[in-house]
Structures are given as C-alpha cells and as structure tokens.
PLY file of the C-alpha trace (Angstrom):
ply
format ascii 1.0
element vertex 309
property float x
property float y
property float z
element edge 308
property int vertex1
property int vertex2
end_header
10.69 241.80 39.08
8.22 241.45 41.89
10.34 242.41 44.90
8.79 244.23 47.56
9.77 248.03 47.44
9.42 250.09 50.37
9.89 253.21 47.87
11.79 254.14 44.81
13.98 257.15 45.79
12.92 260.59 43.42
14.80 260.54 40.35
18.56 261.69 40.82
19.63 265.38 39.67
22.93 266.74 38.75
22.55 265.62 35.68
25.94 267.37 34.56
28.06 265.52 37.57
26.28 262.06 37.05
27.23 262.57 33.16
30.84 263.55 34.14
31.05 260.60 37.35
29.72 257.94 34.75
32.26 258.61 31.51
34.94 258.66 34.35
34.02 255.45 36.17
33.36 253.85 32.67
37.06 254.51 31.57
38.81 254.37 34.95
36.99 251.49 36.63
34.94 249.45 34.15
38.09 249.83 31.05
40.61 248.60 33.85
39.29 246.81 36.78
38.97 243.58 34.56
40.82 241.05 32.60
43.16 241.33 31.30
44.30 243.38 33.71
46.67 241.23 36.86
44.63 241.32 40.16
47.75 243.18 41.62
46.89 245.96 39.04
43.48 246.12 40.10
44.06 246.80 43.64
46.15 249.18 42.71
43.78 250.65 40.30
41.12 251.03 43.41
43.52 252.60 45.41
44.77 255.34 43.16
40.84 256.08 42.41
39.60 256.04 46.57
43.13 258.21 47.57
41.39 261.22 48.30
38.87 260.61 50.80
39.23 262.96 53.16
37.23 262.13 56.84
34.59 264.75 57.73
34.75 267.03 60.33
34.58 265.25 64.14
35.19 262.31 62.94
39.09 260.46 64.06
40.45 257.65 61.86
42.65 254.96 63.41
43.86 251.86 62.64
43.92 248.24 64.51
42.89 244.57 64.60
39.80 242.85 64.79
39.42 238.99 64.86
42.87 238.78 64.04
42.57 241.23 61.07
43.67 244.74 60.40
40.98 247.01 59.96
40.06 250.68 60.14
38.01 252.52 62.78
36.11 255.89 62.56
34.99 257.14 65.65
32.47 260.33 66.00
33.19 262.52 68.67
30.38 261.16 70.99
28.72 258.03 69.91
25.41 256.48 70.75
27.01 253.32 71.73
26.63 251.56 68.13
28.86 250.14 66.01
28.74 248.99 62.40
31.11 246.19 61.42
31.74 247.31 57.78
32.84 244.96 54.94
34.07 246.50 51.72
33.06 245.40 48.45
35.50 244.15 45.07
34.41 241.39 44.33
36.57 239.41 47.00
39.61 240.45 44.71
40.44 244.09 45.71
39.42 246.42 47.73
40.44 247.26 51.81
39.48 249.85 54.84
41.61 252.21 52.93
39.59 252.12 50.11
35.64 252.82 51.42
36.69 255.44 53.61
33.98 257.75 52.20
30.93 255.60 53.28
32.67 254.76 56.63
33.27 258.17 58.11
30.41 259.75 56.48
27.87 257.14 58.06
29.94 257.37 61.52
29.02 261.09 61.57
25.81 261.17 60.22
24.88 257.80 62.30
27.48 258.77 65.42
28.10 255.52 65.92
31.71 253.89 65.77
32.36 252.04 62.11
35.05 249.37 61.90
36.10 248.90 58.65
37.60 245.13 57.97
40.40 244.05 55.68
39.14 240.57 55.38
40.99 238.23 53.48
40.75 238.32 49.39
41.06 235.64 46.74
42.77 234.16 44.81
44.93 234.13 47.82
42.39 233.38 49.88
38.76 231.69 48.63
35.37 230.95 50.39
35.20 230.72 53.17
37.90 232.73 54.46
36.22 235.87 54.07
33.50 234.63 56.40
35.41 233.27 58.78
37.39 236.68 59.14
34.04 238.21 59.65
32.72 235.86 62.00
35.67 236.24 64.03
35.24 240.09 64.12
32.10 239.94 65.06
32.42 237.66 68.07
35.55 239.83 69.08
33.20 243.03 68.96
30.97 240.80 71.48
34.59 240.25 73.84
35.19 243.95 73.32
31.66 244.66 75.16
29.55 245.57 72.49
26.15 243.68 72.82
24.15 242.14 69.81
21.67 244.70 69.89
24.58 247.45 69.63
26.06 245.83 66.74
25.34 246.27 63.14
26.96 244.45 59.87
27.05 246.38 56.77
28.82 246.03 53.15
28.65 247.01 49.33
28.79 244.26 46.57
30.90 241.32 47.48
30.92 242.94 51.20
27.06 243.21 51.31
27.25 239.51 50.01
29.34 238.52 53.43
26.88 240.39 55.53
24.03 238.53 54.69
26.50 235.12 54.67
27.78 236.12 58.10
24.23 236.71 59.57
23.45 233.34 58.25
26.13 231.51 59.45
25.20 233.56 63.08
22.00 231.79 62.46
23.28 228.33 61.72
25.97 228.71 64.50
23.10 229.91 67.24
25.22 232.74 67.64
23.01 235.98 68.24
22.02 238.24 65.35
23.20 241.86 64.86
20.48 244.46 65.38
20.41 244.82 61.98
22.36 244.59 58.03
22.63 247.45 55.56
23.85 246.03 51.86
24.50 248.38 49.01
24.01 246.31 45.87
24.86 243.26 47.42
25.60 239.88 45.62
23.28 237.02 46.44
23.14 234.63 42.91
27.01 233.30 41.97
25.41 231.70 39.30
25.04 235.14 37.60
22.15 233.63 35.25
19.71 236.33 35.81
21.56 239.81 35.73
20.20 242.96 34.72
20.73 244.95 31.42
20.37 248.59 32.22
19.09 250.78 29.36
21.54 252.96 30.30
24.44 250.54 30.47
26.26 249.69 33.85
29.25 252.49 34.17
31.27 250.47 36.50
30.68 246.72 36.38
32.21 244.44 33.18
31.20 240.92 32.78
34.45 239.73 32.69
35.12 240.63 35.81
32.54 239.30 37.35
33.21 236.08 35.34
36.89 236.71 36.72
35.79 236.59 40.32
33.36 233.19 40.22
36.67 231.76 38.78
39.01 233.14 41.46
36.50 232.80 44.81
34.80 230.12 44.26
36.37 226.97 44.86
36.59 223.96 42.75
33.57 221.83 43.21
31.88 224.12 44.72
28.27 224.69 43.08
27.54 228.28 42.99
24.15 228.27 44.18
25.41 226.76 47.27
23.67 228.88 49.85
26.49 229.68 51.88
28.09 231.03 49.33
25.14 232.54 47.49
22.18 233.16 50.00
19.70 233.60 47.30
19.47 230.00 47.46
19.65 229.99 51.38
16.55 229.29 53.83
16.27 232.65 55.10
14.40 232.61 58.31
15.64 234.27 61.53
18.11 236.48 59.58
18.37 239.99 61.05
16.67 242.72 59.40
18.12 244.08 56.45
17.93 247.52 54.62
19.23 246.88 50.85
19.83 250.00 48.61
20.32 249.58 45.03
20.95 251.02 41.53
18.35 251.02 38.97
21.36 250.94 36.20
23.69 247.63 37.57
23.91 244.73 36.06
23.22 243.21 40.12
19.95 245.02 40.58
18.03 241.48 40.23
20.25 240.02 43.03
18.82 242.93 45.40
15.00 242.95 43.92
14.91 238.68 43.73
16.60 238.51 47.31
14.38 241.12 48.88
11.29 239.01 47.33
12.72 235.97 49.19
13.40 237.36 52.29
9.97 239.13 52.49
8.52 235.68 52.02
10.71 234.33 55.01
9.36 236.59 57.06
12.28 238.81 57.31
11.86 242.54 58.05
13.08 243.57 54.92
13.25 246.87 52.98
14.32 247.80 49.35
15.18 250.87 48.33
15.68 251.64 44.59
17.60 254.36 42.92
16.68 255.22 39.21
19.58 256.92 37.05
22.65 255.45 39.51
24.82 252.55 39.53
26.85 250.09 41.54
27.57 251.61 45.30
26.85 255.37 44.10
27.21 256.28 47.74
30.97 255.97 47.83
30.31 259.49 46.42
29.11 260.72 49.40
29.68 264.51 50.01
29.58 265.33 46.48
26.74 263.49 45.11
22.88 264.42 46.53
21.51 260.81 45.88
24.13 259.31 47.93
23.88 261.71 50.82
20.00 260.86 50.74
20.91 257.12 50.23
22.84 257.30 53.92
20.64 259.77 55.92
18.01 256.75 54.48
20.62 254.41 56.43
20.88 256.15 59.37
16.97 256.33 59.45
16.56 252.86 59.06
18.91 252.01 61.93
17.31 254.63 64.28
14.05 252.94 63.80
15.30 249.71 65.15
17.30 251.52 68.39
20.39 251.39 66.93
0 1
1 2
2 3
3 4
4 5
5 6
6 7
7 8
8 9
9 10
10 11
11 12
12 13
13 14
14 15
15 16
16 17
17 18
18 19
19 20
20 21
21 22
22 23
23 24
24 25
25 26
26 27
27 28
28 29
29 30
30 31
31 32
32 33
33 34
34 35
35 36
36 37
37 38
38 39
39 40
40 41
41 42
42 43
43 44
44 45
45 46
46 47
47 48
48 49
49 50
50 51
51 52
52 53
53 54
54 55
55 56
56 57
57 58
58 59
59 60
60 61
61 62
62 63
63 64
64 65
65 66
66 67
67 68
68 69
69 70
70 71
71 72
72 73
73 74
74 75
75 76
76 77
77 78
78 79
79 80
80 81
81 82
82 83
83 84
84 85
85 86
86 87
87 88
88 89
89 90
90 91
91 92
92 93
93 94
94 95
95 96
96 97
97 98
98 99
99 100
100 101
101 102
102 103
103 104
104 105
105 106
106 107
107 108
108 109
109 110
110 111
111 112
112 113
113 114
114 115
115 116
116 117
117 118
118 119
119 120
120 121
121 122
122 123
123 124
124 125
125 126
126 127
127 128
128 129
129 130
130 131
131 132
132 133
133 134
134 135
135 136
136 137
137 138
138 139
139 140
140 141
141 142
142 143
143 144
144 145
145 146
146 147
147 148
148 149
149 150
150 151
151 152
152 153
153 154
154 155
155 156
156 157
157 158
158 159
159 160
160 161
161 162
162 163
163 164
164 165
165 166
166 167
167 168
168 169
169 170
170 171
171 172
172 173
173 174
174 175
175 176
176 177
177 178
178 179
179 180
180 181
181 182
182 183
183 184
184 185
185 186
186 187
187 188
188 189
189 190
190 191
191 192
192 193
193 194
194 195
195 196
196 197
197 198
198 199
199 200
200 201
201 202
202 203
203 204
204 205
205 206
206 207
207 208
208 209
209 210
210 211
211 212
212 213
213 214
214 215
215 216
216 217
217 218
218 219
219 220
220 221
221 222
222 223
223 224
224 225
225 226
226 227
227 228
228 229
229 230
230 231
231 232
232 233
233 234
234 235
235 236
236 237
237 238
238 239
239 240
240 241
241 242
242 243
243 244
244 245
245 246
246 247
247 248
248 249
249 250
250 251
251 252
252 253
253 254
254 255
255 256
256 257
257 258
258 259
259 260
260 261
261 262
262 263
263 264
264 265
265 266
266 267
267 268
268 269
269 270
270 271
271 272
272 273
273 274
274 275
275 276
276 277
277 278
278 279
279 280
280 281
281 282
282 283
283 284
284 285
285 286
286 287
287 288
288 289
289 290
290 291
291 292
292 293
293 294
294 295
295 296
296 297
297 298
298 299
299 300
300 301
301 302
302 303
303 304
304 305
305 306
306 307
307 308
C-alpha cells in the first residue's frame, strides 16, 4: 500500500503481555462478539470485558446529555479549554461511554482537555444515518455550550473513527465549521470490505462474520456501500479537518487507514498515519498497562498540541 506514513512507531515490546492480551482477546472478543451470538449478548459481552476501567488520578467522571443523547464526560482538573467529542467504536452494534472509558480519561489527563464521550444511537435499532445525526447534533450543541470550532476536536475508534470523518464531512457539506482537528484509531472508511488486510499474524479481535454482520445490520436496504456518506473512502475529501489516524499493522482494517490516508493526502488534507507493527484493532483501549498504547496517545496529544488545541 502506498499511503503516506509520517512514521512507523518502533516495534512493540512486552512480548509476554501482548502474547497473554492476544490469546485473551482471541477467545473473549473475536470467539464471542460474532454470529451467532444475539446483538444483546454482544453488548453485554463488551461490557463485562471494559468493567474495570478505573479513571486516573485528577481526572472526575460524570454523566449527562449532549444533542439530545446521554453521554459521558471526563474532566481534568484544569483544562486548556479543549474538548474532544469522542465516539466509541463496535461496529454501530455495541459499544457506549461506559465502555471506552480507558482512552477517554487517559487522553483527558494526558491532553487536559475535557472528553465527552457519546452514546450515539446503534443498529439494528437504529441504521445510517442516525449515528450521524446524533453526532452532528452534539457537535453543534458543544458550539451553544460556548466551545468554539477551533476548541473542538472529534475523535473515535473503528465504527466511531468512521463517524468522525462522516461527521466532518457532513460539517463540510452543511457549511458548518470544521473541528480543529480528528483523531481515528483504525477507523472504517470502505463498507464494501473488498480490500481488507490478512495479517501474518492473524487479527486477535476482529471475525469476518461480524463485520459481515454489521454491513447487514447498518446499512440500509438499497443503500450502496460505497456511498460516500456512508463510506468516505469513496467521498471527495477536500476541506476536511486535519486528521491524525493510528493503526495496527495486524487488523484486518489496516487498508481502510493506509488507502484513506493516500486519498486524503491527495486532497490536500493535512493528514498523518501512524503505523503500529505487532498490535491490533484499537490497542490503546489498553492504556496504562500496555507501552505502545501509552506512546500511541502521548502521539495524540502531540498531534493536537501542534495544531493549538
């Protein structure tokens, strides 16, 4: 793949902990969070697995509402004025605030910005384009709430990294103003799933039927999935905000990250890719225990400093 590459992080050590983290995930995730397991059991399944996730020191958890949602805030003890709008991944089935509160706090305290974690609405109850509209609303009520554009920053993993860059488009289309900036861990960008990666290694937490499962369940009927709202691989990409993308060298979504990068470069985007050998799908939910993700979010937290935020 000839994606642009600002730098391939240094390979990953504990070897012993990314041995034990990858059996785990392969029989707790990947062996149940998939057909035929109910959706209902999935979401519990995701719970149970994110239900000890302690917040760091001087950072306060609370709940509320945002564009009409619930969602999730962690505040830092003195913030710099930011806030990232964070939407979870799951592939639009499962997944909540309560479940990426790892990546939340930690990048609130390392960042000290506010993060607002949304629980936007999931299919099958809900399909495209609910999920955007929930995040277009919470964006627009961060605007209300006083936050300007500049101060404002959309982030997400998987399916949510997917709705950031969909949201910033549809900011785009809308002639709404952009956030200062997106950060997308292994986000999707190609529904049509024709060009995913086959790690070496094998992918530890993502199973083909499930992503099979969620085209089936999100998309709606007659809708082509290379329609670029709903995948922006296929989008025109100009005047979207700039966009940090980390990814896993050993996913079966790399390509989405390395192919969209390539695109967006092209557009003129400011664009960077960052690629981490010997890790999989969002391997900074492990945050505070693994090195590579801790590096993965100072790497965030860098990226937004260099564009004010």
């Amino acid at each position: 793949m000839n994606a642009p590459v600002e730098f391939t992080a240094p390979a990953a050590d504990q070897a012993l902990l990314r041995s034990v983290l990858r059996t785990s995930l392969r029989l707790l995730f990947r062996g149940l969070v998939r057909p035929p397991m109910p959706i209902a059991g999935q979401r519990a399944v995701l719970r149970l697995l994110t239900a000890a996730s302690p917040a760091p020191s001087g950072v306060t958890r609370s709940a509320g509402t945002l564009g009409g949602r619930s969602c999730e805030w962690h505040k830092p003890q003195s913030g710099r004025g930011t806030v990232l709008l964070y939407l979870h991944g799951g592939a639009y089935l499962i997944g909540g605030a309560n479940t990426h509160r790892t990546i939340c706090s930690t990048l609130a305290k390392r960042g000290q910005m506010d993060v607002c974690a949304l629980d936007y609405r999931l299919a099958p109850e809900h399909q495209y384009p609910a999920a955007r509209e929930d995040a277009l609303a919470a964006f627009q009520e961060l605007l209300a709430l006083g936050y300007t554009p500049e101060q404002i920053v959309i982030g997400g993993d998987s399916a949510g990294g997917n709705l950031a860059l969909i949201t910033s488009l549809r900011l785009r289309d809308l002639d709404l103003p952009q956030p200062a900036a997106l950060v997308c861990f292994s986000p999707v960008t190609d529904f049509t799933g024709t060009q995913l990666h086959e790690p070496p290694a094998g992918d530890p937490l993502i199973h083909r039927k499930w992503v099979e499962q969620a085209l089936a369940l999100y998309c709606p009927a007659g809708l082509a999935h290379d329609d670029p709202g709903l995948s922006p691989q296929f989008a025109d990409l100009h005047g979207l905000a700039p966009v940090l993308i980390q990814v896993g060298e050993d996913e079966i979504l790399r390509n989405d990250s390395l192919r969209f990068a390539d695109k967006a470069q092209a557009a003129g985007v400011d664009v960077r890719l960052q690629r981490y050998p010997n890790l999989w799908h969002v391997f900074q939910a492990h945050a505070g225990m693994l090195k590579a993700a801790d590096f993965a979010l100072a790497e965030v937290v860098s990226f937004l400093r260099e564009r004010g935020c």
